[in-house]
VEXTOR-683764 format. One record per atom (N, C-alpha, C, CB): residue in three letters; x, y, z. Coordinates in steps of 0.2 Angstrom, whole numbers, plus 5000, padded with zeros to 4 digits. Glycine has a CB too. Example, Ala and Ser with C-alpha at 12.3 -4.5 7.8 and 13.67 -1.06 7.14 Angstrom:
Ala506649725039/Ala506249785039/Ala506649845039/Ala505749785045/Ser506449895035/Ser506849955036/Ser506450005039/Ser507049975029/
END
This chain:
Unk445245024878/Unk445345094877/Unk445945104871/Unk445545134883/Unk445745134868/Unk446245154862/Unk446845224863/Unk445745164855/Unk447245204862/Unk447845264862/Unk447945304855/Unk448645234864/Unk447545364854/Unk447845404848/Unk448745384848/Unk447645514850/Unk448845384843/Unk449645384841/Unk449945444843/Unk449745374832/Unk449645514841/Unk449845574843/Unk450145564851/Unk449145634841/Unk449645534856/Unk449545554862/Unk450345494865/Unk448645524864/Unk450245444860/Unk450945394859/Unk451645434861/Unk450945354850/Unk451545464856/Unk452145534854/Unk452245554859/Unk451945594849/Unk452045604860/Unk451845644868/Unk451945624873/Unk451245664870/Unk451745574875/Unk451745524881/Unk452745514880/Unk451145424879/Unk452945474875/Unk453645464875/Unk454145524875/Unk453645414870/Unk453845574872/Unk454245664871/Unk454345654879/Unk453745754868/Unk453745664882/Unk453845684889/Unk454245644893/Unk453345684892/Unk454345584892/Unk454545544897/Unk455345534894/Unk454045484898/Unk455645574889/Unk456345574889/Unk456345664889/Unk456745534882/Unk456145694888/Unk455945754892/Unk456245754900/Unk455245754892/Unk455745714903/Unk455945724910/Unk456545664914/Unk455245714912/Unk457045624907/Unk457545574909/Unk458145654910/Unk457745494902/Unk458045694903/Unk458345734904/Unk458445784908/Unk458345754901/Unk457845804909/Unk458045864917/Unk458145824920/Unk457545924920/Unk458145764923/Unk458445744928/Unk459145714928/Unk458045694928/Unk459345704925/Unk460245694920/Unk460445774922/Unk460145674907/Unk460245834920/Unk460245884921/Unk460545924928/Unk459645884919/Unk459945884933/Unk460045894940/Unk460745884941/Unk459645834945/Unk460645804941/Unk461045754945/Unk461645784941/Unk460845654944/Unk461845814936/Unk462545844933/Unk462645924936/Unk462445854923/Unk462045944940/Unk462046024942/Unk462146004949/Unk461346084940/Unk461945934952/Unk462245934959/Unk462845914960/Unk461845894964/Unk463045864953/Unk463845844954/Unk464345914952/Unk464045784949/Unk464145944950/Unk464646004949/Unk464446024956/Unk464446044943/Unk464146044959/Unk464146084967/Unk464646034971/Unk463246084971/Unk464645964970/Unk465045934975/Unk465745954974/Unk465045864975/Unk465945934964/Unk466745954964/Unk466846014966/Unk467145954958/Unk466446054966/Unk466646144966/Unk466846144973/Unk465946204964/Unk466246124978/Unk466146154985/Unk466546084989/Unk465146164986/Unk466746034986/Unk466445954993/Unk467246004999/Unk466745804987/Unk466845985005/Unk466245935004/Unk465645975005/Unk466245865010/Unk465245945004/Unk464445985002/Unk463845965005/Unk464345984996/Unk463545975011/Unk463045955012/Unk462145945009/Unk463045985015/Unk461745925011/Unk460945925008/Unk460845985009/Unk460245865010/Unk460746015011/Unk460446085014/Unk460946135010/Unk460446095023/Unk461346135012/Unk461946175007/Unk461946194999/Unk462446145007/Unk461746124997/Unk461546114990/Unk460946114989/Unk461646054986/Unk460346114991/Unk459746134991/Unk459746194989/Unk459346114996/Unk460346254994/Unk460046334994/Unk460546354990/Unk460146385003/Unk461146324987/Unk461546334981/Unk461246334974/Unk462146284982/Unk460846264974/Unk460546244966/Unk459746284965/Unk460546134966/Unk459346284971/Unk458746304970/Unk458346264969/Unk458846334966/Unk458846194971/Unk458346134969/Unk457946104977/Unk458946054965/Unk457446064977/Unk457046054984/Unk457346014985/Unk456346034985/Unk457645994992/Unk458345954995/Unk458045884994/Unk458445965005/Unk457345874993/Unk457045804993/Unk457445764985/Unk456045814993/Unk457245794979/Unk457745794973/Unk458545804974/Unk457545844969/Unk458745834978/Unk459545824979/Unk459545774982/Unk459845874983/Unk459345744987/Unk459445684991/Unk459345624987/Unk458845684997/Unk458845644981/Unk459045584974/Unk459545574970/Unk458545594967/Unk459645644969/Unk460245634964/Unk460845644969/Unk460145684957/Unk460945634975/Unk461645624979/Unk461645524975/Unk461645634993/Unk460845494980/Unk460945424979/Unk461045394973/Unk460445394982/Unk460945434967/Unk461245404960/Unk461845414959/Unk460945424954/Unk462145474961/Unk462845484960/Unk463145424964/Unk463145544963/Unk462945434969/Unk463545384974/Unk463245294973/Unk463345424985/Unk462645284970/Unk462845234967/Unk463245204962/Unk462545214965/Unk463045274957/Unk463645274954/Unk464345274951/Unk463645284955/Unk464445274960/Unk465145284961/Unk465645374962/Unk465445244953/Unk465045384959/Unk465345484958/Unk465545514963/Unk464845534956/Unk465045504969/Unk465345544974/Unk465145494980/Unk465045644974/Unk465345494985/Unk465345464992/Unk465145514998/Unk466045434994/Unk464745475002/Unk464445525010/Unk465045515014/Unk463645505015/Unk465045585017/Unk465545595022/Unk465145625026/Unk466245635021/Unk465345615034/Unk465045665039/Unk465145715037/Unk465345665047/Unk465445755036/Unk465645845033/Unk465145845027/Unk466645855030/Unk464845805023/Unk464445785018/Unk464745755011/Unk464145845016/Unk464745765007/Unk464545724999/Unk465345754995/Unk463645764994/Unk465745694995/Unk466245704991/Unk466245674984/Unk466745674994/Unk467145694982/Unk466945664974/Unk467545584976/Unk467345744966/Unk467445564971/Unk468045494970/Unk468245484966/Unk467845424970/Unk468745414964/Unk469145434959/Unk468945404952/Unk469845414962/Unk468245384954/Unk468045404948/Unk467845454943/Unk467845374947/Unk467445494947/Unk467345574946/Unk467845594942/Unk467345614952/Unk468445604941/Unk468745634935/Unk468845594929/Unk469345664937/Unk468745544926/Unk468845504922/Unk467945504919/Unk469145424926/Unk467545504925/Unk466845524922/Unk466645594917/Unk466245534929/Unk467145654922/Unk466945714918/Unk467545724911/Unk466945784924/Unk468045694910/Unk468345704903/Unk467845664898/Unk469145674903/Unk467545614901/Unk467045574895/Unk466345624893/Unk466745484898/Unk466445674900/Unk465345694900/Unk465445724893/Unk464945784907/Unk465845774890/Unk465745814882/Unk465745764878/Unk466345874880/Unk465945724878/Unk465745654872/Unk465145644872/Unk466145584872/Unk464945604882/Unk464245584882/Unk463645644878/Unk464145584890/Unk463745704882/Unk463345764879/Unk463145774871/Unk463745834881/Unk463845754866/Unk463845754861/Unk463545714858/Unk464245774858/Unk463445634862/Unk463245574857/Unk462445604859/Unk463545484860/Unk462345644863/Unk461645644864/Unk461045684860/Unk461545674869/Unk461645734860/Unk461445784854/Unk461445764846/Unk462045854854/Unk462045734843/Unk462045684839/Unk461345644838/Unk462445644841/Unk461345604841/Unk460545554845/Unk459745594843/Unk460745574858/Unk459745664846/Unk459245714844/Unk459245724835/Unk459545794848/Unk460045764834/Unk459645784828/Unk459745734824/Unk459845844824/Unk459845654824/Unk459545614821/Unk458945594821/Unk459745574821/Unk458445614826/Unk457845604826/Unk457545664821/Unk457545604835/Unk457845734821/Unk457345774817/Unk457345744810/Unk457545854817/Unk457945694806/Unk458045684801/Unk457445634798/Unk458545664802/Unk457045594802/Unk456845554801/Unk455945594798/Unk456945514806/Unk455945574794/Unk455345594789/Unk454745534788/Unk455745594780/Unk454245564792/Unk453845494792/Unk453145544786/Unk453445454803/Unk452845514780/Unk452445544775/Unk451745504781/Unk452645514766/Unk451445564777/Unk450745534778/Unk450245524774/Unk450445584782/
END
């Protein structure tokens, strides 16, 4: 089966597309924990708007992370959490950086 190139494209938009809203989340659930911790699944489900089943992901990447830790009372921050968010506006900016280097590139036909 052969893959149009176009479809190539698309296929890979999407699938950093969708790294991003997910990056997205997991930065709109961690902000609910510094704001609120501690902070429950259910709490952050009806706070973010997000389906608890996606929060319950992105608690387990944070807290692999390192970012935040479970507690009985729910989902805290650690001490690495503040050393993560003074670096996030750089991260954000190398990203964006990252983007409009892609619009730069000129492929002729």
């Amino acid at each position: 089966m052969f893959i149009c190139q176009v479809d190539v494209i698309v296929i890979l938009s999407e699938k950093v597309s969708g790294e991003l809203e997910m990056l997205q989340r997991h930065l709109v659930i961690l902000k609910q924990v510094v704001d609120n911790e501690p902070i429950g699944i259910l709490k952050l489900a009806e706070e973010t708007k997000i389906p608890s089943h996606k929060v319950r992901y992105s608690l387990r990447i944070l807290e692999q992370e390192g970012l935040i830790k479970a507690t009985a009372p729910g989902a805290v921050t650690t001490d690495l959490t503040s050393p993560f968010l003074k670096d996030l506006d750089s991260m954000i900016e190398n990203l964006v950086k990252r983007t409009e280097d892609l619009k730069k590139i000129k492929i002729a036909r």
